[in-house]
N, CA and C atoms as an extended XYZ file, in Angstrom:
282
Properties=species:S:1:pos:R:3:atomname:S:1:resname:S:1:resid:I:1 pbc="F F F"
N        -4.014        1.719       15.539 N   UNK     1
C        -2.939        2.445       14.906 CA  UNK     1
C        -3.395        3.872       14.638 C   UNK     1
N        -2.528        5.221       14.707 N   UNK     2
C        -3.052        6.250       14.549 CA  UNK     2
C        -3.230        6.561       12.951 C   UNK     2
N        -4.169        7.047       12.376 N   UNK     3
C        -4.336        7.066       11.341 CA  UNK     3
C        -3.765        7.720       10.224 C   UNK     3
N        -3.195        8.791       11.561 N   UNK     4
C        -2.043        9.669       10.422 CA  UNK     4
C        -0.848        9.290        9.396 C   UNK     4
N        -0.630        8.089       10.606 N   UNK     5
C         0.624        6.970       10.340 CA  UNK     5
C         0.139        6.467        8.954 C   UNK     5
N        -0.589        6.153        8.636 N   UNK     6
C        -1.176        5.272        7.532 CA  UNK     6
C        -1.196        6.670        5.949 C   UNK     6
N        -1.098        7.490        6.419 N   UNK     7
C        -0.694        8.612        5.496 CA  UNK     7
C         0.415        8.901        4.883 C   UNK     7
N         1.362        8.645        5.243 N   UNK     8
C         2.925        9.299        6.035 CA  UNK     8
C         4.022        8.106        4.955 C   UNK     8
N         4.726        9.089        4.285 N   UNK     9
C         5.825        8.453        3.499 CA  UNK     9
C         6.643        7.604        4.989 C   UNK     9
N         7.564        7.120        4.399 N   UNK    10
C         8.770        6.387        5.204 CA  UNK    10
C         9.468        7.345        6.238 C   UNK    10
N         9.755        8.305        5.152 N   UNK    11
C        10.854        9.740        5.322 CA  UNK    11
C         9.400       10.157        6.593 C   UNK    11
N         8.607       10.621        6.641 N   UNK    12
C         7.795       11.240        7.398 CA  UNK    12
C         7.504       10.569        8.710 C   UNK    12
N         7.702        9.228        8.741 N   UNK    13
C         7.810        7.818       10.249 CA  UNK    13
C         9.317        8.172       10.644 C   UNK    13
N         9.668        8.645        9.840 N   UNK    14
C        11.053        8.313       10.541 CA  UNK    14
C        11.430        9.788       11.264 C   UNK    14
N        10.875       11.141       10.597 N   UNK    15
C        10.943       12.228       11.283 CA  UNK    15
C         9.688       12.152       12.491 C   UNK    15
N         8.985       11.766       12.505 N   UNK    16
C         7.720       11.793       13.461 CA  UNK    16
C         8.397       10.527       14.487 C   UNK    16
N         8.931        9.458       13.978 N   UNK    17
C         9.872        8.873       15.339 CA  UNK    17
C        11.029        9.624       16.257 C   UNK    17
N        11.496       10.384       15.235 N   UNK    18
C        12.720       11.405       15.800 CA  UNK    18
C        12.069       12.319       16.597 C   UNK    18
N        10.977       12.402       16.471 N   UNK    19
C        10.559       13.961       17.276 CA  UNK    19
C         9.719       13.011       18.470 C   UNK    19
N         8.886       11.888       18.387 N   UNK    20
C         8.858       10.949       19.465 CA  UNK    20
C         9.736       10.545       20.363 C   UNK    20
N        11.168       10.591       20.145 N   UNK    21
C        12.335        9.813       20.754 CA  UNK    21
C        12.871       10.952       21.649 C   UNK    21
N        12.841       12.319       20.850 N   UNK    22
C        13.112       13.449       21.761 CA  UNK    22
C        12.499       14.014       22.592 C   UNK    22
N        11.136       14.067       22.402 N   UNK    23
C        10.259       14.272       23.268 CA  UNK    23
C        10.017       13.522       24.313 C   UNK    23
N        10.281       12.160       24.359 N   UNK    24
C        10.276       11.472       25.363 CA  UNK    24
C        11.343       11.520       26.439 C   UNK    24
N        12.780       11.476       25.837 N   UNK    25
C        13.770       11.916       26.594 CA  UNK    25
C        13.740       12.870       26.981 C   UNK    25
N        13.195       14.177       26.761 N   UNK    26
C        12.656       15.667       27.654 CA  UNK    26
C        11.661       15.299       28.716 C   UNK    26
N        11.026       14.699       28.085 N   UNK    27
C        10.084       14.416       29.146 CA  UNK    27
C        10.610       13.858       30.816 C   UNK    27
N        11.730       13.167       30.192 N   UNK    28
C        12.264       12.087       31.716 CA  UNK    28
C        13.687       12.930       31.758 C   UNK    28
N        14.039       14.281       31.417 N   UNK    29
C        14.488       14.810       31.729 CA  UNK    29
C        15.939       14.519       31.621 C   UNK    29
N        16.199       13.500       30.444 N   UNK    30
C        17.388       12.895       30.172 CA  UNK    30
C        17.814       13.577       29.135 C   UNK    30
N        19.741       14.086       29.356 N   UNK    31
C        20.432       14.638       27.962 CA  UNK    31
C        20.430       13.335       27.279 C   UNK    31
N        21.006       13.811       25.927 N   UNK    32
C        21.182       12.529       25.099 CA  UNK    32
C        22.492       11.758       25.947 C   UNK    32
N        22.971       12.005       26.534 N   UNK    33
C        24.135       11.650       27.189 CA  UNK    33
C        23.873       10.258       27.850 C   UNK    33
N        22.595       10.997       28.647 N   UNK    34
C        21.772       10.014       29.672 CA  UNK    34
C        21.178        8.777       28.885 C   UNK    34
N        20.506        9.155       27.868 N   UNK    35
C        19.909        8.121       26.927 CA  UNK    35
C        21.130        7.207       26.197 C   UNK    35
N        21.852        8.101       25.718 N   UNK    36
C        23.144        6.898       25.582 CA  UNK    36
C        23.661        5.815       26.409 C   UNK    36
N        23.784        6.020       27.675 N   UNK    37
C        24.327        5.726       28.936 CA  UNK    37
C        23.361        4.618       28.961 C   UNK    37
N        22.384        4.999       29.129 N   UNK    38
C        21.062        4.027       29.417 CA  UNK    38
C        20.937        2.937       28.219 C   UNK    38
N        21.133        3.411       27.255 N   UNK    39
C        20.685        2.253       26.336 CA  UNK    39
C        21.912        1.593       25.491 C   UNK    39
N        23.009        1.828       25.892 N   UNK    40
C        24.548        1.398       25.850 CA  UNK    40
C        24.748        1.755       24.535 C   UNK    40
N        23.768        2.864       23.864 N   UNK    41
C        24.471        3.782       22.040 CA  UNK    41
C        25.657        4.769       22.428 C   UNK    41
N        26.411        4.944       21.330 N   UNK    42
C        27.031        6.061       21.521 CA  UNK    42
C        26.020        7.098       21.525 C   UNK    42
N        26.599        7.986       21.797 N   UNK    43
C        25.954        9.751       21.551 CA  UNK    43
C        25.889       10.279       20.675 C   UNK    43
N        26.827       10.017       19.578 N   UNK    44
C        26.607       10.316       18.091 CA  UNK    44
C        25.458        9.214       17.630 C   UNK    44
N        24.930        8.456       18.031 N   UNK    45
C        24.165        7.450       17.261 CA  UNK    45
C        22.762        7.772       18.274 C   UNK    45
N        22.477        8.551       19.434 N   UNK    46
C        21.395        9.076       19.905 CA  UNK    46
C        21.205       10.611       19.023 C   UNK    46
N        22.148       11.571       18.961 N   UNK    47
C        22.056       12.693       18.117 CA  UNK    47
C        21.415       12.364       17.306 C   UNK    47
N        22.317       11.366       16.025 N   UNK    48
C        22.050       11.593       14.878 CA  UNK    48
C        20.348       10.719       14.733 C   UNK    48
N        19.747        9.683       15.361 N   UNK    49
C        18.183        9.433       15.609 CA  UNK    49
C        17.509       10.214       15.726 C   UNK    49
N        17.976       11.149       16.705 N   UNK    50
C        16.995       12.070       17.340 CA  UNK    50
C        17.177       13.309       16.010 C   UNK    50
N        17.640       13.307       15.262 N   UNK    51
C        17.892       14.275       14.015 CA  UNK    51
C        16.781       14.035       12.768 C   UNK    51
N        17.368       12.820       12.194 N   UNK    52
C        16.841       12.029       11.580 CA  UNK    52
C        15.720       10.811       11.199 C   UNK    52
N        15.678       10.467       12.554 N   UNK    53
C        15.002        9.262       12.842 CA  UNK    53
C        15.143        8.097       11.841 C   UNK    53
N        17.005        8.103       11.269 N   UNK    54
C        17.417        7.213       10.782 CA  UNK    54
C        18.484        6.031       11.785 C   UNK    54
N        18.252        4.831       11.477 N   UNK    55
C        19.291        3.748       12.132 CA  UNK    55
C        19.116        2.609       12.467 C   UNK    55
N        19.994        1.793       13.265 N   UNK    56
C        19.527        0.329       12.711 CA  UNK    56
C        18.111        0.039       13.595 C   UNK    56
N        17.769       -1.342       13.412 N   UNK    57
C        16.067       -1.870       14.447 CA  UNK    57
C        17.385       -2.220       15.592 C   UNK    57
N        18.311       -2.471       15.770 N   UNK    58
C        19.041       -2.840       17.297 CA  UNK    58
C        18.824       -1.573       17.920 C   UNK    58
N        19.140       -0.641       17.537 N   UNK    59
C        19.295        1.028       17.943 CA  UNK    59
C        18.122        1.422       18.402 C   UNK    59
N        17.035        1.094       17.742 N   UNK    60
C        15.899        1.408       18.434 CA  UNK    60
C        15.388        1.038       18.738 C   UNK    60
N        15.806       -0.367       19.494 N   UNK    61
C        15.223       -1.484       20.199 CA  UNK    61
C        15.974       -1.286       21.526 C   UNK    61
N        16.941       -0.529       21.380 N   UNK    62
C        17.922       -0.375       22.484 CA  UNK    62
C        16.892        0.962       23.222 C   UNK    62
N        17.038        1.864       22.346 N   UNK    63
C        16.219        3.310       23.236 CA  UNK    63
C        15.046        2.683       23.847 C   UNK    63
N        13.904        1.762       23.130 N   UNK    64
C        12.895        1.609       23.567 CA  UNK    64
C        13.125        0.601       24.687 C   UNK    64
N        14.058       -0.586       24.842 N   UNK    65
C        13.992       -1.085       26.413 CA  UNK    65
C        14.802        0.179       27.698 C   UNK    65
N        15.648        1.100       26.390 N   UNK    66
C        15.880        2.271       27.834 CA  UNK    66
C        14.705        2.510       28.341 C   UNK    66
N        13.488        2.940       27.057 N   UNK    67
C        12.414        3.790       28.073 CA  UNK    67
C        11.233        3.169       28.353 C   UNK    67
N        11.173        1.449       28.784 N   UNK    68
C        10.964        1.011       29.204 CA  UNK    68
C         9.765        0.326       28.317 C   UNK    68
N         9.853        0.741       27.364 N   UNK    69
C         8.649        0.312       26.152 CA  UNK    69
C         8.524       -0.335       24.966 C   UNK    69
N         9.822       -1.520       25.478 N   UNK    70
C         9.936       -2.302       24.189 CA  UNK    70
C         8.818       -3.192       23.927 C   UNK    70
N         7.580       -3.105       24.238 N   UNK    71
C         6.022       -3.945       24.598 CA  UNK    71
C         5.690       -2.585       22.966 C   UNK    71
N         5.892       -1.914       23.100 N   UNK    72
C         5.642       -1.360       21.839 CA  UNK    72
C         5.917       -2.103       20.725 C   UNK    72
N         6.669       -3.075       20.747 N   UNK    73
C         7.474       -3.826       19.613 CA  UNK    73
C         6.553       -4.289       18.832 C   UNK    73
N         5.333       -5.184       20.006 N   UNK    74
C         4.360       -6.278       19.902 CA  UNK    74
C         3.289       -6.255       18.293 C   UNK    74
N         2.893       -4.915       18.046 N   UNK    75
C         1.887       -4.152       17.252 CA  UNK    75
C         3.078       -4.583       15.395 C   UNK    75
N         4.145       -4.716       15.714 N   UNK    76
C         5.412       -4.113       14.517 CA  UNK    76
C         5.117       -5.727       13.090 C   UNK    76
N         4.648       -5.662       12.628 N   UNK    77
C         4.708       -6.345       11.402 CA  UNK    77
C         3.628       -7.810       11.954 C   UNK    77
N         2.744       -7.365       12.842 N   UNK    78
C         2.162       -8.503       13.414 CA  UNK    78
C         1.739       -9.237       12.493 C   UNK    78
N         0.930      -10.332       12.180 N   UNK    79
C         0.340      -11.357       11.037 CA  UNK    79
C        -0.665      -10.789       10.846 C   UNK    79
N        -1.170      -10.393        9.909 N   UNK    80
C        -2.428      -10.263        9.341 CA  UNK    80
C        -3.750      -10.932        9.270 C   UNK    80
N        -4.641      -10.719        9.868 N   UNK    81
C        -5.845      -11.899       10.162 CA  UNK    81
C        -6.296      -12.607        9.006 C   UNK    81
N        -6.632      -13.844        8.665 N   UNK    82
C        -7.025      -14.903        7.512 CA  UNK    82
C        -7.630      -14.126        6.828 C   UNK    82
N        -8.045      -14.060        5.760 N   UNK    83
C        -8.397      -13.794        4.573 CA  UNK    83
C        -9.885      -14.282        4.218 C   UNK    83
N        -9.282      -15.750        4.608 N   UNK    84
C       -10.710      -16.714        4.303 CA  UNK    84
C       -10.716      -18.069        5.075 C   UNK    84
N       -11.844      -18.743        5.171 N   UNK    85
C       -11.713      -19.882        6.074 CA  UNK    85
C       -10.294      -20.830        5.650 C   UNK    85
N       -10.301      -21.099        4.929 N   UNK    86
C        -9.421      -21.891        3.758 CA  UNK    86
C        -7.873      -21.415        4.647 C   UNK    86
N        -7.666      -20.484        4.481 N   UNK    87
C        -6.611      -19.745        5.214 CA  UNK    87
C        -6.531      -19.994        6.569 C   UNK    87
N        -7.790      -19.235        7.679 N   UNK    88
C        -7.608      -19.636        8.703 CA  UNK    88
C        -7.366      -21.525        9.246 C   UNK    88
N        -8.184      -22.107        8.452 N   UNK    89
C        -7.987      -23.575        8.841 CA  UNK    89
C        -6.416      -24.029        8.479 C   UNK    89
N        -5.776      -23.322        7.431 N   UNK    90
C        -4.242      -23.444        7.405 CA  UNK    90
C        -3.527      -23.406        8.246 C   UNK    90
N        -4.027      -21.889        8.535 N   UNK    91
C        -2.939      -21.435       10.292 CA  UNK    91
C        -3.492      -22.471       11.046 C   UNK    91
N        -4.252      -22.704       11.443 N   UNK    92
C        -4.502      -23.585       12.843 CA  UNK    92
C        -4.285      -25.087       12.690 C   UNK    92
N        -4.055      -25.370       11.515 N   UNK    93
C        -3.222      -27.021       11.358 CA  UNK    93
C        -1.978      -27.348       12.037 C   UNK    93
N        -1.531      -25.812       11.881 N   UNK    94
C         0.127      -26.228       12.129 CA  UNK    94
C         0.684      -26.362       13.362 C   UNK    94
C-alpha cells in the first residue's frame, strides 16, 4: 500500500481518486463521454467523480472494469492476518 494513503483524511482518498480516474482517462485518451459510454454511467456521474471523487462503490466498480482494473478491487478491505495462534486455528476450522 502506498504510504501516503495511510496519511490522508477520507476527503483527501477521495480527491487523490478523482485525480487518479482523470488521469487515467487522459491517458487512454478518452472524453468523459467515452468513459461514460464504456462503463454504462451517465456523464454527469463521470464529471461529477472526476470532480470530487465522490459516489457510489457500483460507480466505481463500473469505471474500474471500464479500465480494465477491477483486480484492483482484490487489496479493498481484505482480512487481516491472525492476531494469534488461537485466532489463526479459528480461521482454519471453518
Amino acid at each position: 500500500m502506498d504510504p501516503l494513503f495511510l496519511a490522508l483524511s477520507p476527503t483527501d482518498v477521495e480527491a487523490t481518486l478523482a485525480e487518479r480516474i482523470r488521469q487515467l482517462r487522459a491517458s487512454r485518451g478518452w472524453t468523459q463521454a467515452e468513459l461514460a459510454r464504456r462503463s454504462g454511467l451517465g456523464l454527469a456521474t463521470v464529471a461529477r467523480i472526476e470532480r470530487t471523487g465522490q459516489g457510489q462503490i457500483s460507480s466505481l466498480t463500473r469505471l474500474c472494469a471500464a479500465f480494465g482494473r477491477l483486480d484492483d478491487f482484490d487489496a479493498v478491505l481484505r482480512p487481516e492476518p491472525p492476531r494469534t495462534m488461537d485466532e489463526l486455528r479459528r480461521r482454519t476450522a471453518r
